[in-house]
ZADO-1210 file (C-alpha; in nm, 4 decimals, padded with zeros to 6 digits):
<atoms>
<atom x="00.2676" y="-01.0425" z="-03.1175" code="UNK" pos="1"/>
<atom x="00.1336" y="-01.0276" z="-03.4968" code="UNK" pos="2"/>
<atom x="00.1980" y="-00.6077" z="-03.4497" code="UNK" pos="3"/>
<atom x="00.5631" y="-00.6390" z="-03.2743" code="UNK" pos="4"/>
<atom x="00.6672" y="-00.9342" z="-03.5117" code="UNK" pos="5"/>
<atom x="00.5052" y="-00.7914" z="-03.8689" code="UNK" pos="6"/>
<atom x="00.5875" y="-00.4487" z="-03.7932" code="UNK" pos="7"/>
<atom x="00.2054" y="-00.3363" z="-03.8487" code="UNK" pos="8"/>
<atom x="-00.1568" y="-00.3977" z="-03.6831" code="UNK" pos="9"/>
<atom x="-00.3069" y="-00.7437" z="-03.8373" code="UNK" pos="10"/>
<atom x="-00.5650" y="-00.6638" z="-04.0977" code="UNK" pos="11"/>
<atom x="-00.8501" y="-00.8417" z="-03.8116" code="UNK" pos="12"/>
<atom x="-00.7777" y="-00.5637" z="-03.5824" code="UNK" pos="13"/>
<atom x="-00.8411" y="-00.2867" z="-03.7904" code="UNK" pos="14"/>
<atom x="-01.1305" y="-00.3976" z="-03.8760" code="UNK" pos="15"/>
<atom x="-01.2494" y="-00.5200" z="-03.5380" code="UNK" pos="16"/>
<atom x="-01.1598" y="-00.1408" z="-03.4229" code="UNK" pos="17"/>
<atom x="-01.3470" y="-00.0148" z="-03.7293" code="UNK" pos="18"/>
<atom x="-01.6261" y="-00.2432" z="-03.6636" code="UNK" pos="19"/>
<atom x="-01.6752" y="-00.0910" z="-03.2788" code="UNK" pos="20"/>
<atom x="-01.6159" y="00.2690" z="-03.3781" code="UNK" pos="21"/>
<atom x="-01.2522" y="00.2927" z="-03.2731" code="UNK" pos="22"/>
<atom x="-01.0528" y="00.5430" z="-03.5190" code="UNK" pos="23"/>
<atom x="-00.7012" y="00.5629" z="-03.5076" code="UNK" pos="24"/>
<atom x="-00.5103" y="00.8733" z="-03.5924" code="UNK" pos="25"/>
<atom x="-00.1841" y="00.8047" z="-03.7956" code="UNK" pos="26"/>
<atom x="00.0710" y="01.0543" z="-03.9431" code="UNK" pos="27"/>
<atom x="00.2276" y="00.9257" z="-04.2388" code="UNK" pos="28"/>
<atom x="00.5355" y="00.8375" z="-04.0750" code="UNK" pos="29"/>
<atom x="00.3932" y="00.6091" z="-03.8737" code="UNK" pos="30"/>
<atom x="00.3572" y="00.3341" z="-04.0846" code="UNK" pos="31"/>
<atom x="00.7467" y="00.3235" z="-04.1379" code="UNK" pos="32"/>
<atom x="00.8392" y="00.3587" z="-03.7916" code="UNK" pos="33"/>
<atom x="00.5894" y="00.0959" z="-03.7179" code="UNK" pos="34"/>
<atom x="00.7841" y="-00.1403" z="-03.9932" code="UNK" pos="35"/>
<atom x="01.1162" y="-00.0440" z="-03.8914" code="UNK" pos="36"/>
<atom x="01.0180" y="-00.1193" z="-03.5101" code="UNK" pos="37"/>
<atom x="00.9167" y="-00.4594" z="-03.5523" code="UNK" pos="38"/>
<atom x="01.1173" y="-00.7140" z="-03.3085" code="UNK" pos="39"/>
<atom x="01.4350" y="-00.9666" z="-03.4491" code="UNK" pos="40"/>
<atom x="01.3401" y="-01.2114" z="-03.1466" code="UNK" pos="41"/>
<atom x="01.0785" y="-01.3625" z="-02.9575" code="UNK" pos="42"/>
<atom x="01.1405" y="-01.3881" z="-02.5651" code="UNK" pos="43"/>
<atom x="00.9340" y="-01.6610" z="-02.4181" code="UNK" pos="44"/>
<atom x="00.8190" y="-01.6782" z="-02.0595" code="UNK" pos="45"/>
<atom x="00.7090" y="-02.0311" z="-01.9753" code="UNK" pos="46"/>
<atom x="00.6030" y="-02.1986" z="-01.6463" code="UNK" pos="47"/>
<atom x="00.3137" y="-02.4012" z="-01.7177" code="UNK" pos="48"/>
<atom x="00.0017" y="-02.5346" z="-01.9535" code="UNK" pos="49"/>
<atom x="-00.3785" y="-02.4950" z="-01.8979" code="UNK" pos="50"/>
<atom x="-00.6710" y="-02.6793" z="-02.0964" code="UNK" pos="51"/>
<atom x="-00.9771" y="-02.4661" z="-02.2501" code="UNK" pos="52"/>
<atom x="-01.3308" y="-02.5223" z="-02.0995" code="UNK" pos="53"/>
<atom x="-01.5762" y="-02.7175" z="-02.3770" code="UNK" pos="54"/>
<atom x="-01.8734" y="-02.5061" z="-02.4866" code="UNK" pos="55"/>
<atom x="-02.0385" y="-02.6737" z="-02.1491" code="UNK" pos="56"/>
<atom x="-01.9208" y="-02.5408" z="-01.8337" code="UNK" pos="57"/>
<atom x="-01.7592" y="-02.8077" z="-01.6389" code="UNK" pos="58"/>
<atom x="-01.6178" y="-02.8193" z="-01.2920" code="UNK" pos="59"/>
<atom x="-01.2379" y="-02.7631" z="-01.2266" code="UNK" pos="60"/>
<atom x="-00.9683" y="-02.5641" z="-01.0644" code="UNK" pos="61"/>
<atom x="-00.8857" y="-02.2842" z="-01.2562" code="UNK" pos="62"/>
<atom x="-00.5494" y="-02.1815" z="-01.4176" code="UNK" pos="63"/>
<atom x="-00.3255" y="-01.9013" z="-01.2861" code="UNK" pos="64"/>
<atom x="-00.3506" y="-01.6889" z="-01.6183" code="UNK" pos="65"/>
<atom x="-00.7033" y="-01.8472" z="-01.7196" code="UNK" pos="66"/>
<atom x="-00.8481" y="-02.1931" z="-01.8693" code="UNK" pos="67"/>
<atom x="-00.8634" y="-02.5069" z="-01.5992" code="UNK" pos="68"/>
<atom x="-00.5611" y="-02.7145" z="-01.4964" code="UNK" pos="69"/>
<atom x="-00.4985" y="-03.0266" z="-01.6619" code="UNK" pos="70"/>
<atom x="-00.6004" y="-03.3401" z="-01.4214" code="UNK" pos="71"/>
<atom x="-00.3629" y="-03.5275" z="-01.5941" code="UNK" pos="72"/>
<atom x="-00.0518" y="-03.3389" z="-01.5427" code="UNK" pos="73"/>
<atom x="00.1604" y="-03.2919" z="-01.2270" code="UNK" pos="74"/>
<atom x="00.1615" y="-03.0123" z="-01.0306" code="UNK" pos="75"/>
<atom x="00.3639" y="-02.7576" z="-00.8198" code="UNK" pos="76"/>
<atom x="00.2586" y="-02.6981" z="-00.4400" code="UNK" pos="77"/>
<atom x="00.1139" y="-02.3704" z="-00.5758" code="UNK" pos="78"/>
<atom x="-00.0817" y="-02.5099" z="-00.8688" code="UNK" pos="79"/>
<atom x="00.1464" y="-02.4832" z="-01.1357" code="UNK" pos="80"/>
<atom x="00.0854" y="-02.7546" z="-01.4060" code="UNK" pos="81"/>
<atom x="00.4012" y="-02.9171" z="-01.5016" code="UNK" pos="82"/>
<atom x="00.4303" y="-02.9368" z="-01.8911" code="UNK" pos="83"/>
<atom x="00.7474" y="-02.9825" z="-02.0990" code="UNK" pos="84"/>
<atom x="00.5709" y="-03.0971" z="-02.3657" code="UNK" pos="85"/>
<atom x="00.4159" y="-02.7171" z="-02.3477" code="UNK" pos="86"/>
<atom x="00.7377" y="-02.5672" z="-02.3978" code="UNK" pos="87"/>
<atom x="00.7989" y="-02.7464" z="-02.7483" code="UNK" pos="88"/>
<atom x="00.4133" y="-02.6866" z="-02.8433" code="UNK" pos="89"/>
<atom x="00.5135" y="-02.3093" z="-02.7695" code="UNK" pos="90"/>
<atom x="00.8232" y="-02.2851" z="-02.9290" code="UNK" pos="91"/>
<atom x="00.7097" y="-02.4669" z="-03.2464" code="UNK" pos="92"/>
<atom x="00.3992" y="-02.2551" z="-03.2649" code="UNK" pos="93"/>
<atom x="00.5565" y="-01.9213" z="-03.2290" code="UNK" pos="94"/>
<atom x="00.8775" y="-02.0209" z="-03.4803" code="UNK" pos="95"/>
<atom x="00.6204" y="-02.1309" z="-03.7472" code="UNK" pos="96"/>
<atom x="00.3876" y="-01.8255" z="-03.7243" code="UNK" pos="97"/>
<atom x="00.6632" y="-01.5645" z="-03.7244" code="UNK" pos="98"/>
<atom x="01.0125" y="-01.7136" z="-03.8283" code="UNK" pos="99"/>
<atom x="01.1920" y="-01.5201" z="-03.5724" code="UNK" pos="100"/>
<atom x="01.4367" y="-01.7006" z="-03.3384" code="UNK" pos="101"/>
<atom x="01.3861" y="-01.7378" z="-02.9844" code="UNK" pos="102"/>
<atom x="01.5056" y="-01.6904" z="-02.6454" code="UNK" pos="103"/>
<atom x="01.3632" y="-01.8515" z="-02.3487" code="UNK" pos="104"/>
<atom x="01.3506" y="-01.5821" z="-02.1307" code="UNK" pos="105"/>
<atom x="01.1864" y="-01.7336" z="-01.8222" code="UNK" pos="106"/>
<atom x="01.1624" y="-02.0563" z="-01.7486" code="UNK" pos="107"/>
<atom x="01.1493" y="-02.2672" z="-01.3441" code="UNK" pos="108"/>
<atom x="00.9849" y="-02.4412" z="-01.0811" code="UNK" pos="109"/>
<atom x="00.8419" y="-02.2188" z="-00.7778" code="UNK" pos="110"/>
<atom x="00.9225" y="-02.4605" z="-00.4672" code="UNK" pos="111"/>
<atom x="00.9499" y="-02.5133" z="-00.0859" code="UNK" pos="112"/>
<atom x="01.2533" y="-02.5763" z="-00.0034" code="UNK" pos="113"/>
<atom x="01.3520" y="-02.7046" z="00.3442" code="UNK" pos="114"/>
<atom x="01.7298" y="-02.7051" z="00.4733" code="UNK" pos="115"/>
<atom x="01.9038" y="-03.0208" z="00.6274" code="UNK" pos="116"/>
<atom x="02.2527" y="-02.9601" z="00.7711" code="UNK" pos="117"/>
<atom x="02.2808" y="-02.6471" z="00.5364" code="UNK" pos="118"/>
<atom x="02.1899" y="-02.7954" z="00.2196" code="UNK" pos="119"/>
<atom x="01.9120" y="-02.8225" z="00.0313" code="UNK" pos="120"/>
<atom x="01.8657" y="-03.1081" z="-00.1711" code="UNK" pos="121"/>
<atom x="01.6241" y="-03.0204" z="-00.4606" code="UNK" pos="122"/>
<atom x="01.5917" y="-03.3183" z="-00.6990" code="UNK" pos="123"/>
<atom x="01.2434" y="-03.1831" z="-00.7927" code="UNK" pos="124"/>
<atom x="01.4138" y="-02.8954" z="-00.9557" code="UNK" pos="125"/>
<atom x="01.6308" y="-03.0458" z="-01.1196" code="UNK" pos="126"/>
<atom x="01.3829" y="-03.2804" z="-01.2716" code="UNK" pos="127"/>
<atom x="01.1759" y="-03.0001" z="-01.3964" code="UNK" pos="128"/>
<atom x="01.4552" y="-02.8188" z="-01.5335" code="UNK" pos="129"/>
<atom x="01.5932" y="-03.1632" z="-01.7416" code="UNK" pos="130"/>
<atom x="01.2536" y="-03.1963" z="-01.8573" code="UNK" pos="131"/>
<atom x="01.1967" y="-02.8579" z="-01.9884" code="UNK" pos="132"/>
<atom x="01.5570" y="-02.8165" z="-02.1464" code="UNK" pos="133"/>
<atom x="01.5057" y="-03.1257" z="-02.3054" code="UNK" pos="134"/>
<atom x="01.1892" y="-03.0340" z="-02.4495" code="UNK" pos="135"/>
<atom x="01.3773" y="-02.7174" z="-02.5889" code="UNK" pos="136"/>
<atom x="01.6627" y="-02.9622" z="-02.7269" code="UNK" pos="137"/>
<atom x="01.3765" y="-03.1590" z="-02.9371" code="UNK" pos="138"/>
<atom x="01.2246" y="-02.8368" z="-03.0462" code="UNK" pos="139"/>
<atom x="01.6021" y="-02.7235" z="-03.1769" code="UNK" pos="140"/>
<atom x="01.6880" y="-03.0479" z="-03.2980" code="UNK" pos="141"/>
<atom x="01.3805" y="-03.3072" z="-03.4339" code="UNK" pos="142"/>
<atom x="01.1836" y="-02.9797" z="-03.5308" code="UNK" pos="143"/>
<atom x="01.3922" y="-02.7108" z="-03.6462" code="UNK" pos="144"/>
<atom x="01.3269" y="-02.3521" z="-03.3929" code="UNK" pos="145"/>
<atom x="01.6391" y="-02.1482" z="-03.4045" code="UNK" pos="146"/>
<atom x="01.6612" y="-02.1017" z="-03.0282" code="UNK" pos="147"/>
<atom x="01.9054" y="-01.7971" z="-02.9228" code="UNK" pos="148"/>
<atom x="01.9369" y="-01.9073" z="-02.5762" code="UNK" pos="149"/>
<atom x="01.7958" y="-02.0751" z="-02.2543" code="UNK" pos="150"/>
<atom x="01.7249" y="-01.8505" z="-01.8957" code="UNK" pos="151"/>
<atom x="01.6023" y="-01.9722" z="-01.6336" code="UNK" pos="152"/>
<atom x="01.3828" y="-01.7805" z="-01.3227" code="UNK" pos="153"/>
<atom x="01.6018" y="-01.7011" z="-01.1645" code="UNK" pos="154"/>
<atom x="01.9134" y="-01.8052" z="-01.0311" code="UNK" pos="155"/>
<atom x="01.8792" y="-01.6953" z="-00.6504" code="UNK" pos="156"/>
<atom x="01.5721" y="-01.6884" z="-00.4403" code="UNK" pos="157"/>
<atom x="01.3540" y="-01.3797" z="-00.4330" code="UNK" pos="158"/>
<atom x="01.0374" y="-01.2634" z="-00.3573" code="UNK" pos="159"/>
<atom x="00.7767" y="-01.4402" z="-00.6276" code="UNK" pos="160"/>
<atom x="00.6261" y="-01.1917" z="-00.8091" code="UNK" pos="161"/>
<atom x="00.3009" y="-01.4108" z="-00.8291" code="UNK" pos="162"/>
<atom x="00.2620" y="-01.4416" z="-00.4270" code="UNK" pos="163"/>
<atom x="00.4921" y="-01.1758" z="-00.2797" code="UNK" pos="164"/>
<atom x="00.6266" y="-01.4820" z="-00.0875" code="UNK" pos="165"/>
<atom x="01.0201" y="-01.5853" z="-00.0078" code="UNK" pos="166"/>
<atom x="00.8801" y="-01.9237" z="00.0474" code="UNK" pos="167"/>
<atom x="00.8172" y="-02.0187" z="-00.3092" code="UNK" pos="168"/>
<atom x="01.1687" y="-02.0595" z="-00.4209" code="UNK" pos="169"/>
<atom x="01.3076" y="-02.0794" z="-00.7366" code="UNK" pos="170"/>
<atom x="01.6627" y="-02.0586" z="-00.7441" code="UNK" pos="171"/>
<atom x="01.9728" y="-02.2689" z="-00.7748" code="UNK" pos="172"/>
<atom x="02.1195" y="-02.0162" z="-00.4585" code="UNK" pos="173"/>
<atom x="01.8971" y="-02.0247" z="-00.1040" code="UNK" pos="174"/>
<atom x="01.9206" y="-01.7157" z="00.0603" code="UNK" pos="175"/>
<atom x="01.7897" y="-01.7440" z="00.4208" code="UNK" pos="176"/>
<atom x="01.4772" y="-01.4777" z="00.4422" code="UNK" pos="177"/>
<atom x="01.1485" y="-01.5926" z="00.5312" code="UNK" pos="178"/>
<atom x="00.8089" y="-01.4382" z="00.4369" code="UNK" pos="179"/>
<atom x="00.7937" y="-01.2197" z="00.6692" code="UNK" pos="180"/>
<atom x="01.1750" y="-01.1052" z="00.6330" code="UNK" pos="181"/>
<atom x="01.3551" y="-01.2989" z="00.8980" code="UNK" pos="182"/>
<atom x="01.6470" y="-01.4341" z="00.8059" code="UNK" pos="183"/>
<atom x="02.0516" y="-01.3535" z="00.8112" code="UNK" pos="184"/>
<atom x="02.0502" y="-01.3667" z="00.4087" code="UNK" pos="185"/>
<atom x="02.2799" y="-01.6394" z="00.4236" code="UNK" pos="186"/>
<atom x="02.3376" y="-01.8035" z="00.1116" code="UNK" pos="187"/>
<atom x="02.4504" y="-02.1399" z="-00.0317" code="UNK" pos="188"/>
<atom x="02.3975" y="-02.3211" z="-00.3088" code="UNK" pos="189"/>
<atom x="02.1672" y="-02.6015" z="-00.3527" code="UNK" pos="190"/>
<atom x="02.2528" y="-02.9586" z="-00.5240" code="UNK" pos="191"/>
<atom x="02.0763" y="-02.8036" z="-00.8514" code="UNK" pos="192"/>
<atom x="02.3477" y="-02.5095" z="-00.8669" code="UNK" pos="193"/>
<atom x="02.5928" y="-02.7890" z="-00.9453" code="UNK" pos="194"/>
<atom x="02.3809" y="-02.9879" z="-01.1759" code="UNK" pos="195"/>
<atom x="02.2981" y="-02.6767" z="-01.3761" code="UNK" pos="196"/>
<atom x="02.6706" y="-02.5433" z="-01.4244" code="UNK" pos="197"/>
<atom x="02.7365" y="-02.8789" z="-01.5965" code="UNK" pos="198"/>
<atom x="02.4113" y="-02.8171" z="-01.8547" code="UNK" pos="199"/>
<atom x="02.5781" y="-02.4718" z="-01.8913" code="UNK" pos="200"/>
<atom x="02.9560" y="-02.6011" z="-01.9520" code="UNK" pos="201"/>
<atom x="02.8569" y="-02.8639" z="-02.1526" code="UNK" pos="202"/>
<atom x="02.5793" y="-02.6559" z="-02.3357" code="UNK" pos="203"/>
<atom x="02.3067" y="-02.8883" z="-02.2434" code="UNK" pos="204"/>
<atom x="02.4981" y="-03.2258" z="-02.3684" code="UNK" pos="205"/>
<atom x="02.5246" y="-03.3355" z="-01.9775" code="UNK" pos="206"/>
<atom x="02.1327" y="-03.2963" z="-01.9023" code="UNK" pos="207"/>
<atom x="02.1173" y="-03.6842" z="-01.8310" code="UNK" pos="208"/>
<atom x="02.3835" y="-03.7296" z="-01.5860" code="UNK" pos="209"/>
</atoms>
């Protein structure tokens, strides 16, 4: 991030590299092609929180991407700790460091769906969702982080790229296809498709109802 966002390598890599013998060949040009390269936004992926071990090892289930999961929070059938509060943390953190604006790229809640009389009625979405989105309201709002836009993942169920399974669901669209691809790809939408065209319409003034 500190090379894509400054537009050169952080003075603590350079000499980390020259510190373990790495040497780096650069032309002359490089250094303004590296400047005039940098990035005008930040796209954020977020899903989830972890906690950091202490300097003793202590028991716990570990994180997806490293770190333990947080006993306190909630979490998603596939381990996921739920964290809104996260998303502002991020968002603040990343704003402050590199004053760029942001776009939440990724954001949703990998689920099991199950269909009664050809609907699925997904209030846990939807309460994820409201969560997050506020979160990113308070960040815009109370603290200040030019936010670009909100996206979630995704709008229509697809394999997970995590688990390679059709099971964990994330979309506001069910498409019937089951792990081990049997299905008539049928699709209809689910009570969040509604609930999330009136965040959209209203640009996130609605979130409450």
């Amino acid at each position: 991030m500190d090379a894509m966002c400054n537009g050169k390598f952080p003075n603590y890599k350079m000499k980390q590299y020259q510190a373990l013998g790495v040497k780096l060949s650069n032309q002359p040009s490089d250094v303004e092609d590296f400047s005039n390269g940098s990035i005008d936004f930040i796209g954020l992926n977020y899903y989830m929180s972890s906690i950091s071990e202490p300097n003793i090892p202590v028991k716990g289930e570990s994180s997806l991407f490293g770190g333990l999961q947080n006993p306190y929070l909630e979490q998603s059938k596939w381990g996921w700790g739920i964290d809104p509060t996260g998303i502002r943390y991020v968002m603040n953190y990343l704003y402050r460091k590199y004053e760029l604006p942001i776009i939440i790229t990724e954001n949703g809640l990998g689920a099991t769906d199950k269909v009664e009389s050809g609907k699925v009625h997904d209030d846990y979405r939807i309460n994820y969702l409201q969560k997050n989105i506020n979160a990113v309201k308070q960040a815009v709002e109370e603290d200040y982080v030019e936010c670009l836009g909100y996206l979630t993942w995704g709008p229509i169920d697809l394999v997970s790229a995590s688990t390679g399974e059709m099971s964990k669901r994330y979309g506001f669209i069910y498409v019937d296809l089951d792990n081990d691809g049997n299905g008539n790809l049928q699709r209809f939408k689910k009570d969040s498709f509604d609930w999330y065209q009136k965040v959209i319409t209203s640009n996130g003034e609605s979130i409450q109802e």
